[in-house]
Backbone as ProteinMPNN parsed JSONL, in Angstrom:
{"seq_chain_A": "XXXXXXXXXXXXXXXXXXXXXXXXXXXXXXXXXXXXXXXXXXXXXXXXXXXXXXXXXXXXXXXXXXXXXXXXXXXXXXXXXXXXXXXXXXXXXXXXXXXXXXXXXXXXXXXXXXXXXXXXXXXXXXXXXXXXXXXXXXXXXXXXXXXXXXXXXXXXXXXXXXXX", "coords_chain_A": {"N_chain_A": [[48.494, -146.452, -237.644], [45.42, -147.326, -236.396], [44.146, -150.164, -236.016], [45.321, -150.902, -238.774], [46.807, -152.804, -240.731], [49.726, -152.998, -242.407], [50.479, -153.975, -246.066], [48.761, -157.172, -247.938], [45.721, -156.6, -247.557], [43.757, -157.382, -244.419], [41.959, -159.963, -242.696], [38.665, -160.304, -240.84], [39.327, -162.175, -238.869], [41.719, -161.611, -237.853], [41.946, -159.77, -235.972], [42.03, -158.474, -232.958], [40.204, -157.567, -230.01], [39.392, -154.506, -230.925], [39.049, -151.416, -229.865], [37.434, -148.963, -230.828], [34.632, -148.7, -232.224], [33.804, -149.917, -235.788], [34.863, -150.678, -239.424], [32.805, -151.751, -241.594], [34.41, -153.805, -244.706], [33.03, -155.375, -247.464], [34.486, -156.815, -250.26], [35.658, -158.464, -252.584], [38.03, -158.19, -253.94], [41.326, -158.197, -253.478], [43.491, -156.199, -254.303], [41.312, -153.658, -254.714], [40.338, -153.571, -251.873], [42.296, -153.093, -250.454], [43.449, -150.711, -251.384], [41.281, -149.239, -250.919], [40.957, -149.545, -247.825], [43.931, -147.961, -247.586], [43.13, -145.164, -248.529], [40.982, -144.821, -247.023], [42.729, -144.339, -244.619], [44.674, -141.784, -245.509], [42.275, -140.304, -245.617], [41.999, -139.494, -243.256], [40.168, -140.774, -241.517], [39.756, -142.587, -238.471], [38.952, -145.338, -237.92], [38.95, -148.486, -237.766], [39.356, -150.59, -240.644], [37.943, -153.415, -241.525], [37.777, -155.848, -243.546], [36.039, -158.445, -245.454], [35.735, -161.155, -247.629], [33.15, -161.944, -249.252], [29.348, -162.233, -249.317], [28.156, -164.059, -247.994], [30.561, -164.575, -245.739], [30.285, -162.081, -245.006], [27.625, -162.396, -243.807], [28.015, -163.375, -241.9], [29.693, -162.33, -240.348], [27.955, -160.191, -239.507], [26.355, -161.389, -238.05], [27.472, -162.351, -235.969], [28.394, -164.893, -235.843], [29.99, -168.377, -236.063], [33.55, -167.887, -236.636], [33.211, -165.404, -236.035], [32.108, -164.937, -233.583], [32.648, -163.864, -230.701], [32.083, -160.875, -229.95], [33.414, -158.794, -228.795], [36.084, -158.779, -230.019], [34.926, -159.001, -232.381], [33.512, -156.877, -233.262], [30.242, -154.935, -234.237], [29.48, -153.576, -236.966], [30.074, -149.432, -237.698], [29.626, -148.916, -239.827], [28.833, -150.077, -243.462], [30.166, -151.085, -246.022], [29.303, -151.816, -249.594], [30.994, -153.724, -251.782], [29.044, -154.762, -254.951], [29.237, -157.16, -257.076], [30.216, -160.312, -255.737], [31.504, -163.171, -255.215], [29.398, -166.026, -254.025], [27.143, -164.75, -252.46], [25.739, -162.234, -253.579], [26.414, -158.44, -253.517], [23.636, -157.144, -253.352], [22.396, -159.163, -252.474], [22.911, -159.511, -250.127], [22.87, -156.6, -249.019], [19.643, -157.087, -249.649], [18.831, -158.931, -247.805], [20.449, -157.74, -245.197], [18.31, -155.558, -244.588], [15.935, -156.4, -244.233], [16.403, -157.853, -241.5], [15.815, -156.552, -238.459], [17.366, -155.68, -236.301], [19.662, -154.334, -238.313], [18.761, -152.601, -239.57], [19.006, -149.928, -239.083], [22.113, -149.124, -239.785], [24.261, -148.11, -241.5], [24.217, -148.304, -245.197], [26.846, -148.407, -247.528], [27.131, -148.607, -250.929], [29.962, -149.499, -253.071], [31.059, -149.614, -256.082], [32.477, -150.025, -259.224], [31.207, -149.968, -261.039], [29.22, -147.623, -263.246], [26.271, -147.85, -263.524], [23.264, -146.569, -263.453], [20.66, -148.011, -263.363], [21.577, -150.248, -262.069], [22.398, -148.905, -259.772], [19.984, -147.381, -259.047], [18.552, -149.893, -257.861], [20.028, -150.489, -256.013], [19.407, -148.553, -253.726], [16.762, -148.578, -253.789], [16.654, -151.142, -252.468], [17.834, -150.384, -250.086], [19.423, -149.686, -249.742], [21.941, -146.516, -248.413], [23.938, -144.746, -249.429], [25.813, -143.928, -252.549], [28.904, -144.897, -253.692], [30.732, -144.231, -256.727], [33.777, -145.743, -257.966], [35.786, -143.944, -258.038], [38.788, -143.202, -260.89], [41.641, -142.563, -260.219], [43.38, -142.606, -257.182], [43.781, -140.183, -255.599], [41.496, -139.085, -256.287], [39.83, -140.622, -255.135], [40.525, -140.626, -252.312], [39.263, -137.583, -252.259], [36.601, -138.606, -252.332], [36.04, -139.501, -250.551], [36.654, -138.271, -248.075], [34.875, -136.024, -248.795], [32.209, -137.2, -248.475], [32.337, -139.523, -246.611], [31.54, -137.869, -243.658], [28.849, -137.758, -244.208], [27.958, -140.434, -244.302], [28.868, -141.51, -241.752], [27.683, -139.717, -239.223], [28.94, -140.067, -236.939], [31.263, -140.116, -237.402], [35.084, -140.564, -236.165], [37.579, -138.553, -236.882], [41.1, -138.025, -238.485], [42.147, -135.662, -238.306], [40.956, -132.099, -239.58], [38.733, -132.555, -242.259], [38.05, -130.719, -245.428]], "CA_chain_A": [[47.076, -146.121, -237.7], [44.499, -148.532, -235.74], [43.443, -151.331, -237.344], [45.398, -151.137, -239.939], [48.081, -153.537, -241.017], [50.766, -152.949, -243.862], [50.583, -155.615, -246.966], [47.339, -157.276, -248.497], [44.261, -156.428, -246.355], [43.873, -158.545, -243.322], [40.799, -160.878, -242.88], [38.596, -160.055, -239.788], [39.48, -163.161, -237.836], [42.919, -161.282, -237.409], [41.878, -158.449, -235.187], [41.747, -158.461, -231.742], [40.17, -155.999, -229.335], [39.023, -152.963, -231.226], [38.775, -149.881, -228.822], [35.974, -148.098, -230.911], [33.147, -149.175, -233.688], [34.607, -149.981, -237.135], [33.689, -149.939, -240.656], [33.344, -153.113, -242.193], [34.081, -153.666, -246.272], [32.902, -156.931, -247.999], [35.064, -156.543, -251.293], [36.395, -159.839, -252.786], [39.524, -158.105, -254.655], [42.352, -157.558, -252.728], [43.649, -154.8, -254.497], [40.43, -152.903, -254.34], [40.341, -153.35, -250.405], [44.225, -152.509, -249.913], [43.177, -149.459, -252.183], [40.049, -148.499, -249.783], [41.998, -149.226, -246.471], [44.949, -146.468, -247.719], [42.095, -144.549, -248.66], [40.392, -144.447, -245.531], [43.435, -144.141, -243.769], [44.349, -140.714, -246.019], [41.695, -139.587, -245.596], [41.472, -139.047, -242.131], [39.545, -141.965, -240.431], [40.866, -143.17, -237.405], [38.076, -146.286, -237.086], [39.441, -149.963, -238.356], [38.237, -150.815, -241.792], [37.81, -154.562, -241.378], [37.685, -156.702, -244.833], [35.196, -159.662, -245.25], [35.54, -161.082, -249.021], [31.704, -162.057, -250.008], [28.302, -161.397, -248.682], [28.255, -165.306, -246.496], [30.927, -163.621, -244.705], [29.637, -160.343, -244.172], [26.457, -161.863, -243.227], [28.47, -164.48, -240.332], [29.992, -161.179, -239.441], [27.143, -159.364, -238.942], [25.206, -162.04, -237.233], [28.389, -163.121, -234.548], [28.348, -166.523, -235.824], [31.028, -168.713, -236.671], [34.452, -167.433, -236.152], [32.878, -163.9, -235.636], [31.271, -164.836, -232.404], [33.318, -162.894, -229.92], [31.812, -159.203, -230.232], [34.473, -157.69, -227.935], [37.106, -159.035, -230.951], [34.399, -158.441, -233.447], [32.002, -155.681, -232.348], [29.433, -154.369, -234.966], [30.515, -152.18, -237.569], [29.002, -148.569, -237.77], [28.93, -148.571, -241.577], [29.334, -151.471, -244.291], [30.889, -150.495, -247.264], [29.338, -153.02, -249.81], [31.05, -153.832, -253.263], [28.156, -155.568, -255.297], [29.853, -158.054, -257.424], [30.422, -160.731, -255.342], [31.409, -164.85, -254.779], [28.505, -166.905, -253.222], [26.209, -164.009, -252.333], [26.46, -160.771, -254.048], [25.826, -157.436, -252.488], [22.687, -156.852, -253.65], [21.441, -160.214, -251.563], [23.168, -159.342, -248.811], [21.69, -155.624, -248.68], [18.298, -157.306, -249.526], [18.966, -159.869, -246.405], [20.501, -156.904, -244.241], [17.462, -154.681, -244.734], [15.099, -157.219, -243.483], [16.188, -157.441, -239.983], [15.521, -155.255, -237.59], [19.01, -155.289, -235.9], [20.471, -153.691, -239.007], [17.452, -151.558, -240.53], [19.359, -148.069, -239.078], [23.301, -149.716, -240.306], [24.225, -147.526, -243.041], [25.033, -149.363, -246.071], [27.24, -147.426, -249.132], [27.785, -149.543, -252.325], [31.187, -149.451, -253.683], [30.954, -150.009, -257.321], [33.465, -149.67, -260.382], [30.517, -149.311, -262.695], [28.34, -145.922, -263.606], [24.856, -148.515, -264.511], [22.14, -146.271, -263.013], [19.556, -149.095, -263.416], [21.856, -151.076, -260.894], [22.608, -148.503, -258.373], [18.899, -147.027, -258.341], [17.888, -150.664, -257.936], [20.661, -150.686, -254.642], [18.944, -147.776, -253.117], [15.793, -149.186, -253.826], [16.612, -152.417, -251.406], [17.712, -149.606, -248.742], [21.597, -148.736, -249.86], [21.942, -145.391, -248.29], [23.959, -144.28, -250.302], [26.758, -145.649, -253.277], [30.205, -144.496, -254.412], [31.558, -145.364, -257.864], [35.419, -145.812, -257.645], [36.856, -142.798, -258.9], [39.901, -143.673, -261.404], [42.785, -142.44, -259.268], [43.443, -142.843, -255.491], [43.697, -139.038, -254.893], [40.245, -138.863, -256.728], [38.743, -141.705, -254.317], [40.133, -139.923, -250.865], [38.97, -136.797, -252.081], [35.443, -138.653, -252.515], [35.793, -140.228, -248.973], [36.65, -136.897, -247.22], [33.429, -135.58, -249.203], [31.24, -137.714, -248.205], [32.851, -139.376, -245.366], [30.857, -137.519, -242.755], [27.189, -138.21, -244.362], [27.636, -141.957, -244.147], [28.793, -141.879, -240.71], [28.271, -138.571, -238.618], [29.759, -139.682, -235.634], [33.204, -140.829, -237.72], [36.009, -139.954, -236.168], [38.396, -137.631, -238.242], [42.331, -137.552, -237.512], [42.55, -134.179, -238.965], [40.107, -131.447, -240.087], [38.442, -132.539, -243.279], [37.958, -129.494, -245.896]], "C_chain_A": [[46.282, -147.269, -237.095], [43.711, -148.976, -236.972], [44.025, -151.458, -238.644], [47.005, -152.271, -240.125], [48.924, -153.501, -242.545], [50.546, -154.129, -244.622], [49.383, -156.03, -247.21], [46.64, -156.795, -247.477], [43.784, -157.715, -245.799], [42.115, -159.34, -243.141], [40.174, -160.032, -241.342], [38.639, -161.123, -238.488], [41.138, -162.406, -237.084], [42.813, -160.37, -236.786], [41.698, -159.207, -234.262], [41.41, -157.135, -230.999], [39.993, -154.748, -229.345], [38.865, -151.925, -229.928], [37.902, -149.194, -229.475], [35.283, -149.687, -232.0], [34.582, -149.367, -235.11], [33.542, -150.277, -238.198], [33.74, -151.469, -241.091], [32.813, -152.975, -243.852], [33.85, -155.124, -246.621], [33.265, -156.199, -249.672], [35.926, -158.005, -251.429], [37.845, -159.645, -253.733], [40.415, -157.606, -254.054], [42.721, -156.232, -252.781], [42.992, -153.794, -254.377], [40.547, -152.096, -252.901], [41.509, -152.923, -250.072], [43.786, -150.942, -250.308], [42.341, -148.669, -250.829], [40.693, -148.322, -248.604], [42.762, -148.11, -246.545], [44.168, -145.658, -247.993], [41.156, -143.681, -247.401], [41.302, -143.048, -244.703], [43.99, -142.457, -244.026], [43.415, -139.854, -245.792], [40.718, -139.08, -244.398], [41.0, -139.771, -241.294], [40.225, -142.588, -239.786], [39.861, -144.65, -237.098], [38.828, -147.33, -238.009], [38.762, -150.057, -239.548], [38.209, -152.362, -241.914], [37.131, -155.118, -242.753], [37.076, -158.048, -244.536], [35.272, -159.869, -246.987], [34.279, -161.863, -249.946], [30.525, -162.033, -249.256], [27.874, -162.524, -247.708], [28.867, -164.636, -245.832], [30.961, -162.712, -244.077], [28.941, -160.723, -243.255], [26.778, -162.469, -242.096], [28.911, -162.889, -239.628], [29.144, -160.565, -238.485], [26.366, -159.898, -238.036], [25.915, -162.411, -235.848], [28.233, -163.957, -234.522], [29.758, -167.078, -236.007], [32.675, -168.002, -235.793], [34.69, -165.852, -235.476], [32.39, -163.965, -234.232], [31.404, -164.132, -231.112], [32.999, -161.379, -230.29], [32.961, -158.204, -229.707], [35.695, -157.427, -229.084], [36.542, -158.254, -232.532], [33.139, -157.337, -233.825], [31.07, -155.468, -234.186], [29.669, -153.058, -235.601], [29.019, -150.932, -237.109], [28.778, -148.388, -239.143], [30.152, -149.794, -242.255], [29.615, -150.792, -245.581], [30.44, -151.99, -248.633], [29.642, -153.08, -251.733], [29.445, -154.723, -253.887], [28.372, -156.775, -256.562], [30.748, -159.065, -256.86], [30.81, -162.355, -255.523], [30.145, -165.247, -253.816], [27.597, -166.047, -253.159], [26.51, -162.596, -252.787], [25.482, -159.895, -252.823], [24.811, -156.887, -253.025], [21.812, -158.139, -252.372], [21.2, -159.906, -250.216], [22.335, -158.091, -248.05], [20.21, -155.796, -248.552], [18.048, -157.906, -247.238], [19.29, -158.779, -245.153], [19.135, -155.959, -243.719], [16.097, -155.396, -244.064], [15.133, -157.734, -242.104], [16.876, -156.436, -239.618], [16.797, -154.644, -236.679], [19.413, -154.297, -236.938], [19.971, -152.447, -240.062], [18.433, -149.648, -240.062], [21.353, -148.095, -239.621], [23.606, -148.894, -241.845], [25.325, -148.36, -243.702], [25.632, -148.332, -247.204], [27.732, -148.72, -249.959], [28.411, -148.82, -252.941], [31.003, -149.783, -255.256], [31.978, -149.369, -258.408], [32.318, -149.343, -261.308], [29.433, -147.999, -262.105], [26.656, -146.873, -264.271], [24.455, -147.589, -263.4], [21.416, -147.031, -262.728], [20.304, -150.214, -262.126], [22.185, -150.287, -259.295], [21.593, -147.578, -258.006], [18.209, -148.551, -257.594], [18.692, -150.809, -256.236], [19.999, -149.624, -253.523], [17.38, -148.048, -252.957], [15.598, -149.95, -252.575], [17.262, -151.494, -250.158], [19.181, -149.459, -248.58], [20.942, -146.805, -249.07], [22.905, -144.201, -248.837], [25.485, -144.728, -251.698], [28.005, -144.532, -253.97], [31.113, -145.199, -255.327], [32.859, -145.065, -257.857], [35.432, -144.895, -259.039], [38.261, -143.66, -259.503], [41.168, -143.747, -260.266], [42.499, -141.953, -257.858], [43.858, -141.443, -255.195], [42.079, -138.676, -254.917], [39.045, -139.635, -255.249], [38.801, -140.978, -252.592], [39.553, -139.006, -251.051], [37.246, -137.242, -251.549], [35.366, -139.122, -251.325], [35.528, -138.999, -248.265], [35.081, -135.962, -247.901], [31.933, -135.882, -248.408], [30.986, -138.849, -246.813], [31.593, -139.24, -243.779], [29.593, -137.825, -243.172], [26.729, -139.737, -244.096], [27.441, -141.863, -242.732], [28.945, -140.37, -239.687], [28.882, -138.744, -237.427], [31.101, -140.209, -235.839], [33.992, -139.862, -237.153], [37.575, -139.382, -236.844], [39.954, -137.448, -237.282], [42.784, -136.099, -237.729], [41.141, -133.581, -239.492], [40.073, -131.698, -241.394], [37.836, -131.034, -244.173], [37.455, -129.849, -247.355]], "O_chain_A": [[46.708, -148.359, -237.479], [43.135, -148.63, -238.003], [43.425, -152.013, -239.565], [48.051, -152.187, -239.48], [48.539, -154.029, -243.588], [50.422, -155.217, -244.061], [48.563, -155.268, -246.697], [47.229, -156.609, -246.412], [43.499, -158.76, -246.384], [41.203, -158.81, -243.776], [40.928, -159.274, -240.731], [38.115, -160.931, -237.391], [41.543, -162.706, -235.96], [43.85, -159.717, -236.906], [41.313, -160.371, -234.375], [41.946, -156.036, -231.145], [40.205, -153.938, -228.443], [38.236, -152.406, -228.986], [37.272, -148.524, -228.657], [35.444, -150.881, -232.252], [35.765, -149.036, -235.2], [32.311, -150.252, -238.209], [34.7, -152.21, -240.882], [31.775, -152.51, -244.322], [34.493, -156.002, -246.046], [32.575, -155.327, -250.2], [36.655, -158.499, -250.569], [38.563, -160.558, -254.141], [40.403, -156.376, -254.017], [42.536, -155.341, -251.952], [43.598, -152.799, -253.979], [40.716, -150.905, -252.642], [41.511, -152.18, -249.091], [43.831, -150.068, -249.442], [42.742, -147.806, -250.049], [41.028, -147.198, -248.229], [42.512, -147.195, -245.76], [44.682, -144.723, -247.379], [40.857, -142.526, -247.096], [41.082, -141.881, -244.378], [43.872, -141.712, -243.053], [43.67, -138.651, -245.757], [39.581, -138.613, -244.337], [41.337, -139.535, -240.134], [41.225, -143.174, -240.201], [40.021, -145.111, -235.968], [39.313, -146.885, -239.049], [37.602, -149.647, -239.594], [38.768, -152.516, -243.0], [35.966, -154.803, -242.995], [37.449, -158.732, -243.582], [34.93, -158.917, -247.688], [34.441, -162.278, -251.094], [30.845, -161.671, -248.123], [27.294, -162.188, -246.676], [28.218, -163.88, -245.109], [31.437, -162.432, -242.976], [28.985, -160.208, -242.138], [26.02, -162.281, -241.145], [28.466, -162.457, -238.565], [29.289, -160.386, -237.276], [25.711, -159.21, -237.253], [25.291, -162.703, -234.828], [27.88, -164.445, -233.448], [30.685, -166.274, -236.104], [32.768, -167.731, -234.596], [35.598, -165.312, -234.844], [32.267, -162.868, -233.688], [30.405, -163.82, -230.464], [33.82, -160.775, -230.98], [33.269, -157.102, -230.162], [36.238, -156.329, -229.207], [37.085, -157.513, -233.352], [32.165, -157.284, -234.576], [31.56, -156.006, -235.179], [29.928, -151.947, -235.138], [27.89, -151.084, -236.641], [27.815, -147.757, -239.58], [31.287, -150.196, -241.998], [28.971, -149.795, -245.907], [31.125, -153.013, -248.635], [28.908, -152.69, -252.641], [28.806, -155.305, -253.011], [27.297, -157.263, -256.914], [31.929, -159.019, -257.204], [29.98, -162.795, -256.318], [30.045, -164.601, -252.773], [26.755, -166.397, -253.986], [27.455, -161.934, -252.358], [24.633, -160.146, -251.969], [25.117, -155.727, -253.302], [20.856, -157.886, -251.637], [20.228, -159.916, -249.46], [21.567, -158.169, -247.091], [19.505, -155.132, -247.792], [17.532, -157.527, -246.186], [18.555, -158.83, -244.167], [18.998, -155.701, -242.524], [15.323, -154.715, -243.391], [14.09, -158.039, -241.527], [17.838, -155.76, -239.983], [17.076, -153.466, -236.458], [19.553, -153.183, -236.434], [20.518, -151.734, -240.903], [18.378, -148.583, -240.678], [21.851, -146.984, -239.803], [23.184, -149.16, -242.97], [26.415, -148.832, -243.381], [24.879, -147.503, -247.716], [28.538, -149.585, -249.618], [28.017, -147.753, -253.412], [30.507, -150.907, -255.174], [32.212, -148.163, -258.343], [32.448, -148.546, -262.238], [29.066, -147.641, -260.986], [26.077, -146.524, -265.3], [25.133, -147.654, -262.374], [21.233, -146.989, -261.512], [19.584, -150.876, -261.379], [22.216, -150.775, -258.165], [21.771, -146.898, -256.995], [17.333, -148.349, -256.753], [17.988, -151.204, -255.307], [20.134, -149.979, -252.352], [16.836, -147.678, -251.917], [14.73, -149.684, -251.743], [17.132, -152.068, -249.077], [19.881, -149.199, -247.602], [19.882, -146.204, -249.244], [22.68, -142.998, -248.704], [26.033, -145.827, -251.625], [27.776, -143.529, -254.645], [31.876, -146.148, -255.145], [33.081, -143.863, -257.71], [35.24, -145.0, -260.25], [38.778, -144.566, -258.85], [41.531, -144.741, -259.638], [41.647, -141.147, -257.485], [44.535, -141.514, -254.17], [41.464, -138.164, -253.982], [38.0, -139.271, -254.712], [37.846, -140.794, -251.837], [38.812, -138.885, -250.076], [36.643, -136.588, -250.699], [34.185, -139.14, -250.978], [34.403, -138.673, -247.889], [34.39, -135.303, -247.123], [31.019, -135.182, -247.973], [29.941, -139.019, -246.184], [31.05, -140.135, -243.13], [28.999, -138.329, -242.219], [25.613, -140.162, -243.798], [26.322, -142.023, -242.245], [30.058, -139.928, -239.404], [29.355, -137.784, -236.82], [31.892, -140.618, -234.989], [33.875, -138.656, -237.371], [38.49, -140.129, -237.19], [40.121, -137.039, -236.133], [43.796, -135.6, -237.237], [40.243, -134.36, -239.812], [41.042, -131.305, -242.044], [37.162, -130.262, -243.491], [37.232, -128.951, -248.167]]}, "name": "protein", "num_of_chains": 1, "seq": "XXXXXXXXXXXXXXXXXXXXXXXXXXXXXXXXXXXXXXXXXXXXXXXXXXXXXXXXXXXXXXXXXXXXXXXXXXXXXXXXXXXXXXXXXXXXXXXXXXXXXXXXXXXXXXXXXXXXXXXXXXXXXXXXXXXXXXXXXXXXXXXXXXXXXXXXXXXXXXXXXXXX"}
């Protein structure tokens, strides 16, 4: 599958060369992101899911600073996937910080979240989440919710199979 590599989830300094757009996740628990990657990959998406593990590194990502600076290696995702319990900057900062420039104002953001608080994921939609998926228990539960919803994040994702 492109972009994807067997075994923990790979950093994005380890790609080279994408051929399309990709998704990028800032999730600081391995297992989570291994989880989401097979997830993806299940559930049809053929675009790279590129792992960043806190919202500094998202935001070097997003800006092409640092070790990100090569766009051809590290192009610009089409959708950020953003856990909000983070190291150094959570994803609430980062969405604040994304939402404020103008580069990334049309960048759809979905927050990943293990918890069901209302009060924290009206408050993510608030700062301009578009829209937020709480981790279903089991990993049939979570592709089903990808293949659901899937296409609303990103309508021009490409699908390796007819989603239903």
């Amino acid at each position: 599958m492109m972009g994807m590599k067997r075994g923990p989830p790979y950093e994005a300094s380890e790609l080279v060369m994408p051929k399309s757009s990709v998704i990028l996740l800032v999730d600081d628990n391995p297992d989570d992101a291994l989880l989401m990657q097979c997830a993806f990959t299940e559930a049809g998406f053929e675009k790279p899911l590129i792992v960043v593990q806190d919202g500094l590194e998202a935001m070097s990502y997003l800006e092409g600073t640092g070790r990100y600076a090569n766009r051809a290696a590290h192009p610009l995702p089409e959708l950020l996937l953003l856990d909000l319990n983070l190291p150094r900057m959570d994803g609430l900062e980062l969405l604040r910080w994304a939402r404020k420039e103008p580069r990334f104002e049309r960048l759809p953001i979905v927050i990943v979240t293990g918890s069901n608080d209302e009060k924290l994921i009206a408050r993510a939609h608030k700062l301009g989440a578009n829209a937020h998926l709480v981790k279903p228990v089991s990993f049939k539960d979570l592709v089903q919710a990808i293949r659901r919803q899937g296409g609303l994040w990103m309508p021009r994702a490409q699908l390796a199979r007819a989603v239903g």
